[in-house]
C-alpha positions as semicolon CSV with decimal commas, in nm:
position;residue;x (nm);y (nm);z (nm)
1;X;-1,860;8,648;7,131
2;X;-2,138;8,644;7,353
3;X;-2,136;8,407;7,660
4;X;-2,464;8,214;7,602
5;X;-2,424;8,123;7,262
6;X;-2,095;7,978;7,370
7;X;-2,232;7,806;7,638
8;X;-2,480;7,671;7,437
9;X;-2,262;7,572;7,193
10;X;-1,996;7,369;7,399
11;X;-2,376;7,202;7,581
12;X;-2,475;7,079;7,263
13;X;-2,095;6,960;7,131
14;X;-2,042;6,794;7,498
15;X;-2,349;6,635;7,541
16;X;-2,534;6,535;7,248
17;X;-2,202;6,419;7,042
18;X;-1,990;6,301;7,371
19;X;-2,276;6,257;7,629
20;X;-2,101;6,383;7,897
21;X;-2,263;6,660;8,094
22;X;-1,948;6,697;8,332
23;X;-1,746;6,731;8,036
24;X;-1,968;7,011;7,930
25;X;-1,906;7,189;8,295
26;X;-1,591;7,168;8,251
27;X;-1,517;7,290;7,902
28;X;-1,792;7,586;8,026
29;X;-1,547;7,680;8,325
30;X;-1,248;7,652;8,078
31;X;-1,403;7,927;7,857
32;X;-1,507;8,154;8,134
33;X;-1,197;8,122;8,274
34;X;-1,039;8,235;7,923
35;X;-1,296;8,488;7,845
36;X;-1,259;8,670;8,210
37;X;-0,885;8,693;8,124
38;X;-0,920;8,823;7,705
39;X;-1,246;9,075;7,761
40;X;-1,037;9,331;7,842
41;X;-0,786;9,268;7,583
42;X;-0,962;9,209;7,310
43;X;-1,250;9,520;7,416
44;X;-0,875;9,756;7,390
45;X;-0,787;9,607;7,026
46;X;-1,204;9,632;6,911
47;X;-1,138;9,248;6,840
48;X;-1,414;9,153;6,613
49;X;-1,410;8,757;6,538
50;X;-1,561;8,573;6,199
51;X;-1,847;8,370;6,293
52;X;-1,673;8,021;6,248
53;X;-1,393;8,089;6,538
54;X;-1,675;8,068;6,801
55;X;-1,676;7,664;6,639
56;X;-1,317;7,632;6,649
57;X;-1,250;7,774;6,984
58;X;-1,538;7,511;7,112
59;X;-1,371;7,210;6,956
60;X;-1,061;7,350;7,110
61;X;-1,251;7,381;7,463
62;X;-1,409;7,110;7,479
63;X;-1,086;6,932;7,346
64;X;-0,932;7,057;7,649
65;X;-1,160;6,955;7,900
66;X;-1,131;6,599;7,780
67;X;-0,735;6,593;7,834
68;X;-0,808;6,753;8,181
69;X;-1,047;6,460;8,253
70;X;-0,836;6,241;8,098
71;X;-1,172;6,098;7,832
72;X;-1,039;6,014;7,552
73;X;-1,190;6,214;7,219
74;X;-0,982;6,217;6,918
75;X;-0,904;6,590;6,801
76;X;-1,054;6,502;6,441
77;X;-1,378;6,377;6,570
78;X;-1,449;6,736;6,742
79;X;-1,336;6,895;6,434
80;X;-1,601;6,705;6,249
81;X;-1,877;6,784;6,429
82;X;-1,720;7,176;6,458
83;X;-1,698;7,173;6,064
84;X;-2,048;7,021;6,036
85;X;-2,171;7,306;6,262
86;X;-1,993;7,582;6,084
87;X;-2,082;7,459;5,717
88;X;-2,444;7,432;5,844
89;X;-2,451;7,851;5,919
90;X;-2,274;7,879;5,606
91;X;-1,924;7,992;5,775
92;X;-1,607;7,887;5,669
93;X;-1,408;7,551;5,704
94;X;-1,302;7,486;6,045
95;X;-0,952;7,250;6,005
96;X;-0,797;7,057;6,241
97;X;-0,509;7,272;6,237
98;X;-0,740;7,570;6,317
99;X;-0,858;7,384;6,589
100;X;-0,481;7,289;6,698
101;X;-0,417;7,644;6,710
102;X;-0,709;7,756;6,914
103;X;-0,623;7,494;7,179
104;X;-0,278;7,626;7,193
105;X;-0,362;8,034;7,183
106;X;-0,620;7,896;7,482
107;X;-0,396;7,697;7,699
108;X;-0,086;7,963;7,662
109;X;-0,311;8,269;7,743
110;X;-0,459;8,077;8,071
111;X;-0,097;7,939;8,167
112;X;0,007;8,291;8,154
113;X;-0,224;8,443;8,441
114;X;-0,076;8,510;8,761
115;X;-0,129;8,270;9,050
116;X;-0,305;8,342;9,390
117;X;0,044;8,355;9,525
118;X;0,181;8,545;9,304
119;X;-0,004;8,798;9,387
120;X;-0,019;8,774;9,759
121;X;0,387;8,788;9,725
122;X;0,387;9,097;9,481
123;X;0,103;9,248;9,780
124;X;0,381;9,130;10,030
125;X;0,662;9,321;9,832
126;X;0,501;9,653;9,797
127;X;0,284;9,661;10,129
128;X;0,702;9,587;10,299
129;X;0,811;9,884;10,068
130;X;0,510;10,110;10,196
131;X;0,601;10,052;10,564
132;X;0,988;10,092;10,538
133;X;0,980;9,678;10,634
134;X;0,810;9,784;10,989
135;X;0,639;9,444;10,932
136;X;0,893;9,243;10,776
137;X;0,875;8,951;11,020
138;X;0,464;8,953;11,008
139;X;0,541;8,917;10,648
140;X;0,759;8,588;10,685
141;X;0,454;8,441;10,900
142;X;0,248;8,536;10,678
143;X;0,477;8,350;10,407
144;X;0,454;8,064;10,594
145;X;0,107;7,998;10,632
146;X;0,039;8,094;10,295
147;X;0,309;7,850;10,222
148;X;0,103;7,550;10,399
149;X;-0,260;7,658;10,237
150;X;-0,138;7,637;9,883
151;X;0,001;7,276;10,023
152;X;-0,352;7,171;10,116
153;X;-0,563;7,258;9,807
């Protein structure tokens, strides 16, 4: 599913039915976030999608944003107006089960990407193996600080 259209799609959902144009940033991020993590995935599997998930998935996203801000949409509402938009193009029914799903599938394939310091210890672990531990106690510093960054954001 091409980006734009997405975009577009979660703009018009998040601002003209919710008004909220920080809602609409926020859902946007949520989907590039998911999309930079499933292109590859989905390019090795030739995933090919039927035109009324791109609705769901933005009822989902946008669903999600407004937990993470903590606004208050009811699920059904954003199913409405994701039904409204698929019947319109003459897709299929979006449900609010579909929708359900999608935010689930969405939140359990973001929770599942590795962390900035999980990767800086898995660098750690192999860059020790590489030098026979020469470095090992650069290593702990280096824990250390690392430790008190990850404090501060």
């Amino acid at each position: 599913m091409d980006r734009d259209r997405s975009c577009a799609l979660i703009a018009r959902v998040c601002c003209h039915h919710l008004d909220s144009l920080p809602l609409a940033l926020k859902a946007i991020r949520i989907h590039d976030s998911w999309m930079n993590f499933t292109t590859e995935r989905d390019l090795a599997v030739d995933a090919h999608y039927p035109p009324e998930v791109r609705f769901t998935r933005t009822a989902a996203i946008c669903h999600l944003a407004c937990t993470m801000e903590g606004v208050f949409v009811p699920l059904a509402k954003l199913v409405r107006v994701a039904k409204t938009l698929s019947m319109g193009l003459r897709c299929d029914e979006v449900s609010q089960q579909d929708v359900a799903n999608e935010a689930w599938t969405l939140v359990s394939t973001l929770n599942s990407a590795p962390s900035v310091a999980c990767w800086i210890s898995i660098f750690n672990g192999r860059f020790d193996m590489a030098t026979h531990a020469k470095f090992a106690g650069q290593l702990q510093n280096l824990d250390v600080i690392l430790v008190r960054l990850l404090a501060n954001l």
